[in-house]
N, C-alpha and C positions, 0 to 999 in steps of 0.2 A: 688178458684181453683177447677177445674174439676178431678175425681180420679176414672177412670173404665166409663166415658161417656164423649159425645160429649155434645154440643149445639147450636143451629143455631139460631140466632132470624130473625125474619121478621119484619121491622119498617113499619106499617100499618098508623100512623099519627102522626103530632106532628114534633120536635128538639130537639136533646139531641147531647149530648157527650158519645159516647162508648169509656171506657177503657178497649185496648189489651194488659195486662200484662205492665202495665204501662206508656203506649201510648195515647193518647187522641186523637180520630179521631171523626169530625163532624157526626152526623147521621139524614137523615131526612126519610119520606115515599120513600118505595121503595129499601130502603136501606137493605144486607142483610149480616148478621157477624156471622163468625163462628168460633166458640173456641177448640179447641183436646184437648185432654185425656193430664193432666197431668198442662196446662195452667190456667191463670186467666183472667176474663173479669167483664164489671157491664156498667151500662148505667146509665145517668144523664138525667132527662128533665131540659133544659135549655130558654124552649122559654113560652110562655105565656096559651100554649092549655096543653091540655092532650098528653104525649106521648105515643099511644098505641103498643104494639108489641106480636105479638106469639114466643110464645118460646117451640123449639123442642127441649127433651133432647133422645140421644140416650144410650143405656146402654151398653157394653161390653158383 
């Protein structure tokens, strides 16, 4: 969980599975997820490469 920040990822390469607070949505390149102040998220590589991604965290 995030507590006084945000976070946006950017899915740069790769397959995974992002979890939003308990939800399972597919993610590939291009793909972009953002979490608020106060929720939970995480990401799985599921496919075979590297999943790469940037991650912005913002602060309060």
């Amino acid at each position: 969980e995030h507590h006084g920040e945000t976070e946006t990822y950017y899915i740069l390469s790769g397959t995974g599975m992002y979890e939003d607070n308990g939800k399972a949505i597919p993610a590939e390149a291009g793909d972009v997820f953002f979490c608020k102040d106060g929720d939970g998220h995480g990401i799985k590589n599921t496919g075979t490469e590297d999943l790469t991604f940037v991650a912005l965290i913002l602060k309060k």
